[in-house]
NUTORDO-291391 format. One record per residue (C-alpha): residue number from 1; x, y, z. Coordinates in Angstrom, 1 decimal, padded with zeros to 4 digits. Layout:
BEGIN
+-----+--------+--------+--------+
| num |     xx |     yy |     zz |
+-----+--------+--------+--------+
| NUM |      X |      Y |      Z |
...
+-----+--------+--------+--------+
//
This chain:
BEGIN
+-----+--------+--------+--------+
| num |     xx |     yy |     zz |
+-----+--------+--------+--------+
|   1 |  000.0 |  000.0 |  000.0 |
|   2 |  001.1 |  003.6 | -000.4 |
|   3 |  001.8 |  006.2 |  002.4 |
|   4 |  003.3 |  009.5 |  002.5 |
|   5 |  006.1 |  008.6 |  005.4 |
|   6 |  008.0 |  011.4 |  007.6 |
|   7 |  011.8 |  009.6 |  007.6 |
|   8 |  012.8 |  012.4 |  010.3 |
|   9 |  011.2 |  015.3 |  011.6 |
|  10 |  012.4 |  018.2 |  009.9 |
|  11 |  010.5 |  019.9 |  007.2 |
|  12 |  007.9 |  019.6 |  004.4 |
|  13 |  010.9 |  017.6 |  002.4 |
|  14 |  011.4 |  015.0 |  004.8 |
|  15 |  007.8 |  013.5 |  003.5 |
|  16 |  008.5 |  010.7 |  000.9 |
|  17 |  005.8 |  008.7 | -001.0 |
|  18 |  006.5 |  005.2 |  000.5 |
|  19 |  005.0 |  001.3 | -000.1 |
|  20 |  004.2 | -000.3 |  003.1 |
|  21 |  003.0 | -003.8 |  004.1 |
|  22 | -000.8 | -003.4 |  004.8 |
|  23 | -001.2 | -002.9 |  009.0 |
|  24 | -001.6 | -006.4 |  010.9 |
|  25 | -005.0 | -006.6 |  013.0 |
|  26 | -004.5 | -006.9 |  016.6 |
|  27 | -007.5 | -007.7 |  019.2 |
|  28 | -009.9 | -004.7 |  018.6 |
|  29 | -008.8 | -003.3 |  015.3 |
|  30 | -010.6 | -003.2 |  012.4 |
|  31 | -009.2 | -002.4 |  008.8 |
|  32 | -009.9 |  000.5 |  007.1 |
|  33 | -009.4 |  001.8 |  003.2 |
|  34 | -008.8 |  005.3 |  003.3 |
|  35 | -010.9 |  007.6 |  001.7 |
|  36 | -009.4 |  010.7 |  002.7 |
|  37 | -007.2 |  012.3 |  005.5 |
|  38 | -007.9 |  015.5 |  007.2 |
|  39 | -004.4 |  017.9 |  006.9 |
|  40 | -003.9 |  019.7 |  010.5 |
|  41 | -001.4 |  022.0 |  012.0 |
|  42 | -000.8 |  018.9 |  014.8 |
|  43 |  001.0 |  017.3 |  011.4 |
|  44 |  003.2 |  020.4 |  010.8 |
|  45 |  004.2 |  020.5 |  014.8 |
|  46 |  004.7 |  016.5 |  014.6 |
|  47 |  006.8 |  016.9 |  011.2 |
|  48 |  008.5 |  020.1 |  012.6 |
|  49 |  009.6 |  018.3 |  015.4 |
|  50 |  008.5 |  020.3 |  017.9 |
|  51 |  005.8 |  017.5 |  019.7 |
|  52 |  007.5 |  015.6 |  022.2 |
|  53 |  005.7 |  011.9 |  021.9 |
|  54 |  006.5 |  011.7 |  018.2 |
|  55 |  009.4 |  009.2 |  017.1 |
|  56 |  009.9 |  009.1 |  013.1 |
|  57 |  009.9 |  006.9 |  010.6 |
|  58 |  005.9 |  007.9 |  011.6 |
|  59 |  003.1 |  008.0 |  008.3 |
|  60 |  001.0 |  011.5 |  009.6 |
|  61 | -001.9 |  012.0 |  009.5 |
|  62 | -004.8 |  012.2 |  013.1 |
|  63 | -008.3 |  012.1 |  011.1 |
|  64 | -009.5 |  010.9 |  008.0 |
|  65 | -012.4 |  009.1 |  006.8 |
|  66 | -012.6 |  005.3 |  004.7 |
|  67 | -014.2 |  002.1 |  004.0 |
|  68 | -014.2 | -000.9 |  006.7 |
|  69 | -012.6 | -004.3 |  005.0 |
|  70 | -012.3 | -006.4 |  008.0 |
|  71 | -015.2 | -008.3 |  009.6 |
|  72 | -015.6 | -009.1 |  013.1 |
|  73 | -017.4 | -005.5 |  014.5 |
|  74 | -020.9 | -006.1 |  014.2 |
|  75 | -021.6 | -002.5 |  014.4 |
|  76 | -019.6 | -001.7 |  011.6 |
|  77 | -019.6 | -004.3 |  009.3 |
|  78 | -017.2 | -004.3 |  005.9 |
|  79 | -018.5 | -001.5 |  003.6 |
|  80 | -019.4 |  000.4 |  006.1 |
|  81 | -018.8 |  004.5 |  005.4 |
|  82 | -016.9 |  005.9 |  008.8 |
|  83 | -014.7 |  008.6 |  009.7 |
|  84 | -012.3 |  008.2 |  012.9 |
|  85 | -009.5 |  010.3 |  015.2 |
|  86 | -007.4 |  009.2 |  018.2 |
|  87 | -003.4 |  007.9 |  018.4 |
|  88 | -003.1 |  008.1 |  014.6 |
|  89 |  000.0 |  009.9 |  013.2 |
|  90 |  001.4 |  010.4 |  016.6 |
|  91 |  002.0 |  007.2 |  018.7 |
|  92 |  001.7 |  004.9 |  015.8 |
|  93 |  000.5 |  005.2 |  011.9 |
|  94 | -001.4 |  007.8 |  010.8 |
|  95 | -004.1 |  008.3 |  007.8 |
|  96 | -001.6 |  009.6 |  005.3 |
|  97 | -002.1 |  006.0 |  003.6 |
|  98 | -004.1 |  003.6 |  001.9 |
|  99 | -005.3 |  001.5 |  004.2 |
| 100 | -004.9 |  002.0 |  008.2 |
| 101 | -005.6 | -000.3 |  011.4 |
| 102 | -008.1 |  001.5 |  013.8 |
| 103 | -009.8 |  000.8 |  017.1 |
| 104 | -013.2 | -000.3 |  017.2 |
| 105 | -013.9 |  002.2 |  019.8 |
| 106 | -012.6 |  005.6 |  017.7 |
| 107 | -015.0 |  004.5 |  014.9 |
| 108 | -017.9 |  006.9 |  013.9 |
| 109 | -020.6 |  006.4 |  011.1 |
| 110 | -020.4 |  009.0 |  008.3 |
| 111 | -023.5 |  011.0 |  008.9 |
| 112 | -026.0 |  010.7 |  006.6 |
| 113 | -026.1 |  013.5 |  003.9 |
| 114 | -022.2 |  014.1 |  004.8 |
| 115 | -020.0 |  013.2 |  001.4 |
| 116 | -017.5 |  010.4 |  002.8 |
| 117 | -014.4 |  012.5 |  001.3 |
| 118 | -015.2 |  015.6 |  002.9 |
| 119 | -016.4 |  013.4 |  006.4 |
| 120 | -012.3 |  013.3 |  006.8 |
| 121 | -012.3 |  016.6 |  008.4 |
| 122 | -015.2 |  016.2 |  010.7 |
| 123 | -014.0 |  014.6 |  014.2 |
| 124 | -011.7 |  016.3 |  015.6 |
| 125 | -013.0 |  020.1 |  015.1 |
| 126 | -016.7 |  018.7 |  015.8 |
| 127 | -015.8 |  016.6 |  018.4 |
| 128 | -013.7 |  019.4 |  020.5 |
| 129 | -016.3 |  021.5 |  019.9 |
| 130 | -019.3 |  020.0 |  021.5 |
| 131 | -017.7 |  018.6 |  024.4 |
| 132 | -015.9 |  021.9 |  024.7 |
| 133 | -019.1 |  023.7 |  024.9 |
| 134 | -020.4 |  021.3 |  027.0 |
| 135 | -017.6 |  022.0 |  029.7 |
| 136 | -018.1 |  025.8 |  029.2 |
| 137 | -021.7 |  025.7 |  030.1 |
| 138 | -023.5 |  026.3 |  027.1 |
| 139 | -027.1 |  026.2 |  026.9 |
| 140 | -029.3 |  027.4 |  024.4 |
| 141 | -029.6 |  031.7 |  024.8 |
| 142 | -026.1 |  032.1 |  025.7 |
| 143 | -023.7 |  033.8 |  023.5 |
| 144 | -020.5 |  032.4 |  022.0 |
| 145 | -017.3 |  033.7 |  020.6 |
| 146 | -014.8 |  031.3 |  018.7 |
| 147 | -012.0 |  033.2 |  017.1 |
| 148 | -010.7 |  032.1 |  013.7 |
| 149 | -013.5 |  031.5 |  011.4 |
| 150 | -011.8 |  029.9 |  008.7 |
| 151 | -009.6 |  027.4 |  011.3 |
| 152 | -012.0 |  023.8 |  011.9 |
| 153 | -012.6 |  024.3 |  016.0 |
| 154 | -013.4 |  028.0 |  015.1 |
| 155 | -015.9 |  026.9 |  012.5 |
| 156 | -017.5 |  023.8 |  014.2 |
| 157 | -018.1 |  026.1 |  017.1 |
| 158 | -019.7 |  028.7 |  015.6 |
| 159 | -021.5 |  025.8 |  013.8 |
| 160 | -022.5 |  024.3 |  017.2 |
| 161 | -023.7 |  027.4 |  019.1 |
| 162 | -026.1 |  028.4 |  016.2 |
| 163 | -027.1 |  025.1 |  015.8 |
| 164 | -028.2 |  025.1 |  019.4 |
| 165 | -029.7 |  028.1 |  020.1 |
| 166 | -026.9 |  030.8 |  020.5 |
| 167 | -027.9 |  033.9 |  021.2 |
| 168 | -025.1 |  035.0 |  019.5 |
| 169 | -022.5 |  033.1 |  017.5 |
| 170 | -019.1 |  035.6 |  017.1 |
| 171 | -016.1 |  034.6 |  015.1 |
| 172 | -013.3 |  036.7 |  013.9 |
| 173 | -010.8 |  036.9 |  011.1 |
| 174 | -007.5 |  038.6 |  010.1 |
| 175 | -008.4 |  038.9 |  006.9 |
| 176 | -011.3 |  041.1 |  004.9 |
| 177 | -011.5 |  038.7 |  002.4 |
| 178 | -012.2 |  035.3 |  004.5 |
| 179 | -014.3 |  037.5 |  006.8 |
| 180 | -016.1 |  038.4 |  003.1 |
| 181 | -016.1 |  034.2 |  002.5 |
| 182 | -017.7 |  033.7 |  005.3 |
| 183 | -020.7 |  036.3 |  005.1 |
| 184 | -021.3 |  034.8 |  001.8 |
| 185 | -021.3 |  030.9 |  004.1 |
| 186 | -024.1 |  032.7 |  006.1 |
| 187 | -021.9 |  033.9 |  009.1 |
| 188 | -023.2 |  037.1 |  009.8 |
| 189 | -021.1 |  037.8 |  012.9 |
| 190 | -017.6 |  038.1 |  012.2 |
| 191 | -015.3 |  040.5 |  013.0 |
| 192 | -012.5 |  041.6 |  011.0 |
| 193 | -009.1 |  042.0 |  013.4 |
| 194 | -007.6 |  044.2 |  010.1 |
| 195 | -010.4 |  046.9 |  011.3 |
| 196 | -011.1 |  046.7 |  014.7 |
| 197 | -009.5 |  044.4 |  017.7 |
| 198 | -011.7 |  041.6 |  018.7 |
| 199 | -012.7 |  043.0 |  022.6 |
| 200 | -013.6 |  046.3 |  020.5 |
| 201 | -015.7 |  044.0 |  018.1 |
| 202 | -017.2 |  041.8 |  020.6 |
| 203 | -018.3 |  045.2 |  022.7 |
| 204 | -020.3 |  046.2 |  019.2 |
| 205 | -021.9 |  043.6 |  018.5 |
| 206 | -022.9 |  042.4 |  022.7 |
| 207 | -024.1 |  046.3 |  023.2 |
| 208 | -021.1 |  046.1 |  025.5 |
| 209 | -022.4 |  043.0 |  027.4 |
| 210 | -019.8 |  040.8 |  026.7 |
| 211 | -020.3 |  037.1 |  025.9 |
| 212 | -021.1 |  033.9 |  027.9 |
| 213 | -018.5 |  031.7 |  026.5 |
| 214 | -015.1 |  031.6 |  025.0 |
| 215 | -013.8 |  028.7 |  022.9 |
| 216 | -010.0 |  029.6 |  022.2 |
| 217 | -007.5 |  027.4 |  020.2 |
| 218 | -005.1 |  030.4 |  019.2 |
| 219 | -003.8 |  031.4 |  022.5 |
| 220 | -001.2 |  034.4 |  022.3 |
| 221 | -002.9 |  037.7 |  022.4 |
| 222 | -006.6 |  036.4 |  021.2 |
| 223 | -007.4 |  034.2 |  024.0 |
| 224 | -006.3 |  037.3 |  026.4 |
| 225 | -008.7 |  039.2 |  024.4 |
| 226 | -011.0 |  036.7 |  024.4 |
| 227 | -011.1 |  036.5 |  028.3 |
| 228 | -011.2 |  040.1 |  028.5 |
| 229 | -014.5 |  040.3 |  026.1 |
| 230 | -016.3 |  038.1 |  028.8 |
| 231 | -019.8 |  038.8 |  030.3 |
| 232 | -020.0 |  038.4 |  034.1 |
| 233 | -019.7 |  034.9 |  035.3 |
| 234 | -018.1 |  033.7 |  031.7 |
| 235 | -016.3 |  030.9 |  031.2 |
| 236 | -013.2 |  030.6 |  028.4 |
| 237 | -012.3 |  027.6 |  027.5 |
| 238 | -008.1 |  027.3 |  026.2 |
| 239 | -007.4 |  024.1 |  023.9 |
| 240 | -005.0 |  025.1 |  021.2 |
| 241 | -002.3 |  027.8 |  021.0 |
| 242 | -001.5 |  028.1 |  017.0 |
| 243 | -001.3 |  031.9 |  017.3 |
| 244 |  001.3 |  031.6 |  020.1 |
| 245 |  002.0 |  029.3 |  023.1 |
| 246 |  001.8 |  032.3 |  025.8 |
| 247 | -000.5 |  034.7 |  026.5 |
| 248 | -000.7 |  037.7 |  028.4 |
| 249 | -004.2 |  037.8 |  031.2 |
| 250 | -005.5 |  040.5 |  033.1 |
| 251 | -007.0 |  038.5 |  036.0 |
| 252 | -009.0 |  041.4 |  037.1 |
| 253 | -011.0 |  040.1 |  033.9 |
| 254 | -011.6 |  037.2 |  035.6 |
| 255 | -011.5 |  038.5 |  039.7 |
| 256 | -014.2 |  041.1 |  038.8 |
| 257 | -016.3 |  039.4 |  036.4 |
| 258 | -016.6 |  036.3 |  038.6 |
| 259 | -015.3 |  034.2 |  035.2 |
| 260 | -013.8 |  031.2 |  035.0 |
| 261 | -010.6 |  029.8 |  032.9 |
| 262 | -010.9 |  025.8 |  031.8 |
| 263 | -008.4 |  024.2 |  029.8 |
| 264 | -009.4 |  021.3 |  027.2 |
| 265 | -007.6 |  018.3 |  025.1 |
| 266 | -010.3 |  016.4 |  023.4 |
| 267 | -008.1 |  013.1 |  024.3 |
| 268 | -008.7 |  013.8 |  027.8 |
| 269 | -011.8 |  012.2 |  027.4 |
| 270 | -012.5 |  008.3 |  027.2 |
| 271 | -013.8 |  007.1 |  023.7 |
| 272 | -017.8 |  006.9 |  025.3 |
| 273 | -017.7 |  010.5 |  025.4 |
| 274 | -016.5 |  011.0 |  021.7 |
| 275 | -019.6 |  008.3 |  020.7 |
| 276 | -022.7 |  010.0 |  022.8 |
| 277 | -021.2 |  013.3 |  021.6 |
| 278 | -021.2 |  011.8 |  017.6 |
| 279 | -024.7 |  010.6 |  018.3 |
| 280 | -025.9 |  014.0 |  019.4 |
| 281 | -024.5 |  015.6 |  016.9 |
| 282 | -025.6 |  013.3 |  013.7 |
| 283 | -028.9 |  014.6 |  013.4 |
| 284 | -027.6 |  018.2 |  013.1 |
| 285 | -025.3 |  016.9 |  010.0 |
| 286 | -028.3 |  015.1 |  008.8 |
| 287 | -030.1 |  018.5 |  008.7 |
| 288 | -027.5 |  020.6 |  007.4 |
| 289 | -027.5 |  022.6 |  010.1 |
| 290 | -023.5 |  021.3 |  010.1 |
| 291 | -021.8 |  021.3 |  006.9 |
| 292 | -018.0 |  020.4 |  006.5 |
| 293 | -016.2 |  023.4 |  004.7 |
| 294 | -013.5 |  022.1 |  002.3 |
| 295 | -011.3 |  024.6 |  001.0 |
| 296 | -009.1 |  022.3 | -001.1 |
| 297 | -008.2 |  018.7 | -001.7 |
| 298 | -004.7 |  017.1 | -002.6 |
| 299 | -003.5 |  014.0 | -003.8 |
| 300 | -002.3 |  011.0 | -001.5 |
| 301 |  001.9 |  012.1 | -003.0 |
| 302 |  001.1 |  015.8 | -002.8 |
| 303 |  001.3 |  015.7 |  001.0 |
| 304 |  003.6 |  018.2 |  001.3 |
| 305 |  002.4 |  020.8 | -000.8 |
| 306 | -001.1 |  020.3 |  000.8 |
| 307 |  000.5 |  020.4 |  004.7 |
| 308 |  002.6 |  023.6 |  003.1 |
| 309 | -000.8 |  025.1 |  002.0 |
| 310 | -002.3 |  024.6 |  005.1 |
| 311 |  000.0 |  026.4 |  007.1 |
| 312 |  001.3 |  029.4 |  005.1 |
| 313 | -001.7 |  030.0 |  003.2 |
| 314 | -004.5 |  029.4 |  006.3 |
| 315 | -007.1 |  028.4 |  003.9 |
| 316 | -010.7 |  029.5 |  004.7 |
| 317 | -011.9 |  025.8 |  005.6 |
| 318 | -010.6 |  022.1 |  005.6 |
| 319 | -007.3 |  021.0 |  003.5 |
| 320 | -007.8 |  017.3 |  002.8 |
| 321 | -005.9 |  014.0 |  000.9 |
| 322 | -008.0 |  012.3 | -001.0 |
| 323 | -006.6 |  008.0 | -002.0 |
| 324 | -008.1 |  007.9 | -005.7 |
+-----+--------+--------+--------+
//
């Protein structure tokens, strides 16, 4: 089978297009043909080699969507359509390949009405963001601010809240035109960080209220902001830091406003928690209410170029590697 293998951690070169014995099954695993594979930043920090639990020779590659082959999971039987996360492209084999071994337990159907190619980018954002919502308190009538619009936790957020009853549903961009791009995707509260800074933009559009929730996976400067743009008794909730791995906090934004600060790692949670949370979730992909966003898709070999695009262009949804 092929795979697109890191040999060391290094840089977008160090990704070679490789042939591989298929995966041997071991108790638990069922087989999977790869459809497509989501592209993340966790692949550039893992091929960078800046995550610590990494060890190369190591195919990327944390999400993706396929085929079942193996029998044996009643549940999912061979032909089934699914999409999966966990381990993958970090402790052991990623989806940057044909065919991949995954545990029965980080399975997921592809919803229905969800194209299977375009699934690959679905668990991870959509999983971190209901459970983070979840942890933050949210309840329909609350308002929500996820930064980064065009980033998958930012989008499957903003999503979420809507889908649920948000009061408000605030994102932001630092760019006019993905802020344009995404008015024309029907998100009508987004504010542009080339015109105005986000606690200035949240103040507008809250009539100064702030909101009830934060979902942050930036860090640096925006999830200051963010706290800062909290209503009384808010909660933000910190889970990724691609803008920058320290931030600077005013606690009197928490001390006065009675908020609260929660962190979040979506593997923190046991596999149960990923399956009610899929469930709950299936009929809002069903209805359209949730709707992947893919910006581009690559070939299987053009790995590189497609993790290169993903991080210097920061395309205004998913990058993806499609098998055929």
């Amino acid at each position: 089978m092929r795979a697109m293998v890191a040999e060391k951690f290094e840089d977008y070169g160090a990704l070679r297009l490789s042939e591989l014995e298929p995966p041997k099954l071991e108790d638990g695993e069922v087989l999977v043909r790869m459809i497509s594979a989501g592209v993340t930043p966790l692949d550039y920090t893992i091929l960078s080699g800046h995550f610590p639990f990494a060890t190369a020779p190591l195919v990327l590659g944390n999400e993706g969507s396929g085929i079942v082959e193996s029998d044996g999971v009643p549940e999912f039987p061979a032909g089934t359509n699914v999409v999966f996360c966990g381990p993958y492209g970090v402790s052991r084999n990623g989806t940057y390949s044909e065919k991949i071994a995954v545990r029965r337990e980080h399975l997921l159907r592809v919803p229905d009405g969800v194209d299977p190619a375009s699934a690959a980018g679905l668990p991870v954002a959509y999983l971190t963001a209901y459970l983070a919502l979840q942890k933050a308190g949210f309840s329909q009538g609350k308002s929500v601010l996820a930064p980064a619009i065009g980033g998958s936790i930012g989008n499957a957020a903003i999503q979420l809240a809507r889908a649920q009853g948000a009061s408000q549903a605030i994102s932001t961009s630092t760019s006019t035109a993905k802020v344009q791009q995404a008015k024309d995707a029907g998100f009508t509260e987004v504010i542009d960080l080339s015109m105005e800074s986000l606690a200035a933009g949240v103040k507008r559009l809250t009539g100064g209220k702030g909101v009830d929730i934060v979902i942050d996976g930036i860090g640096g400067e925006v999830l200051g902001q963010g706290i800062a743009s909290l209503a009384p008794a808010g909660t933000a909730i910190t889970l990724g830091y691609s803008g920058d791995k320290k931030s600077r906090i005013d606690v009197t934004d928490l001390i006065w406003k009675g908020a609260s600060l929660l962190s979040f790692s979506l593997f923190g949670y046991p596999a149960e928690d990923w399956q009610t949370a899929w469930k709950a979730m299936e009929p809002l992909f069903a209805s359209g209410k949730l709707t992947p966003i893919v910006a581009r898709t690559f070939r299987l070999e053009d790995a590189a170029e497609a993790l290169r695009f993903q991080i210097e262009k920061r395309p205004f949804g998913r990058v993806l590697l499609q098998m055929n």
